[in-house]
N, C-alpha and C positions, 0 to 999 in steps of 0.2 A: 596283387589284389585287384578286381576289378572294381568300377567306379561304380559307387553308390547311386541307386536309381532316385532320378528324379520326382519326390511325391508333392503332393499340394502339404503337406504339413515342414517340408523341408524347403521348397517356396516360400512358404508364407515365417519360415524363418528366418532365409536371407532377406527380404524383403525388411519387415519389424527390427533386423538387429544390424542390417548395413548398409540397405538401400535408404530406407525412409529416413534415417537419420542424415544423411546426406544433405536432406531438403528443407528439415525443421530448422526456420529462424532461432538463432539465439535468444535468448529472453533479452530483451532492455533492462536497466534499472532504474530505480527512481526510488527517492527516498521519502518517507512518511515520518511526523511527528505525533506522536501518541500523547496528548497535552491532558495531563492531570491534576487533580485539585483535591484536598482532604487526604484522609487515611482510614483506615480499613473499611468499617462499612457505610461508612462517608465519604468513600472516596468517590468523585465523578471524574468523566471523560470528558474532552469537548472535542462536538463532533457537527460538523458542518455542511450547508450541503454543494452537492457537485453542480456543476453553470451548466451543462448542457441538459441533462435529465435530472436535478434535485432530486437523486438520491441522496442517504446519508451516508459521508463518509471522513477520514480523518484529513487532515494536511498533508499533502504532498505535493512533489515533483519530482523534476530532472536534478539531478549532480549541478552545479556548478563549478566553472573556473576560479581556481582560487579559496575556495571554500570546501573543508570537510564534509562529509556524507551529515555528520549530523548537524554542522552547522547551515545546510542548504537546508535537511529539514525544519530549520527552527525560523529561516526565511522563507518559507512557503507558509509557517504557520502564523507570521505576521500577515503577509501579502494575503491569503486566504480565511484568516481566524481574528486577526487583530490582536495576534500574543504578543506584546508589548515588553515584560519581562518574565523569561525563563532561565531554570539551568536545565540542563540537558546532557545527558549520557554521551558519552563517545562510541559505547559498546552499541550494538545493537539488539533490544530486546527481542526478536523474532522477523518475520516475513510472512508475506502472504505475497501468491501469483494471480494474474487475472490477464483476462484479455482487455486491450486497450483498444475502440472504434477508432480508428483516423477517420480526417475529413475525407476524403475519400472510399471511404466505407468497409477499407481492408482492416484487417484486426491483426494484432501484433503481440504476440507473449511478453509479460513485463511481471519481472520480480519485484517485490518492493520492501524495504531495511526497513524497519520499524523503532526511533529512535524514543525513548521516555524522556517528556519535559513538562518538569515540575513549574507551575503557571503561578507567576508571581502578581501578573500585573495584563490584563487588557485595556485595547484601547477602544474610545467610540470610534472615532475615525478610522480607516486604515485600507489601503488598495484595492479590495475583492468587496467590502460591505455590502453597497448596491446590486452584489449580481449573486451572494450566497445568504445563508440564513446562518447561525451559531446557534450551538445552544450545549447549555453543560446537561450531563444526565447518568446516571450511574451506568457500569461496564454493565449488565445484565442486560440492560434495554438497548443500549447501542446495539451489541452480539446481536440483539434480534432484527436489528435497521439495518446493517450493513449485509451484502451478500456473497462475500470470497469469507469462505469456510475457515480460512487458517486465521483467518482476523477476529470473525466469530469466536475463534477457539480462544484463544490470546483476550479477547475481550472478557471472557465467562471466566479465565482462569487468577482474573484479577480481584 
């Protein structure tokens, strides 16, 4: 049989299904705590904003040594929220992806766990206060503040 001729549609399919994969960064992870209050059409979120551009968005961070995915989320949502007391899922209710700016300017694919913690207790005081804003507000209006789509969705379907 002879060798199948070279076309731009058979290009640009090794290219898409073996070359370019080659070069895409793995995602990072980093875990989110989704902090909620009430129930059903009283339920609110609290949602805070980010240090660099105040946007609005939920608790998160890196993994931790030593610490479960959900319990690093529920210490980011102290460090950055002031959540004082929660319980919190072990399972994770969803994810959403985004690109992440480094100091540097380069951007980095990062998956993020989304962990549910039920908010018993805030505090005034607490590590991030001075440099972010809180504020509680029903899933419908966050879904509209935040801007990774799969978080939106997860917000509206609350």
């Amino acid at each position: 049989m002879p060798p199948r001729p070279v076309t731009n549609a058979r290009l640009s399919k090794i290219w898409e299904e073996y070359i370019q994969p080659l070069f895409r960064r793995p995602s990072r992870l980093q875990v989110a705590a989704l902090c909620l209050r009430g129930a059903d059409t009283a339920r609110e979120v609290l949602m805070i904003t980010s240090r660099d551009t105040g946007r609005w968005i939920i608790p998160k961070g890196w993994p931790m040594n030593g610490k479960t995915c959900a319990e690093a989320a529920l210490q980011e949502a102290w460090e950055e929220a002031g959540v004082q007391e929660a319980r919190i899922k072990d399972t994770p209710i969803g994810s959403y992806s985004y690109s992440k700016r480094r100091d540097n300017g380069t951007e980095e694919p990062v998956t993020t766990l989304i962990y549910a913690a039920t908010v018993d207790k805030l505090a005034k005081a607490y590590p991030e206060a001075h440099q972010r804003t809180r504020q509680w507000m029903s899933p419908k209006a966050a879904a509209e503040l935040v801007q990774e789509p799969e978080l939106q969705a997860l917000l509206r379907s609350l």
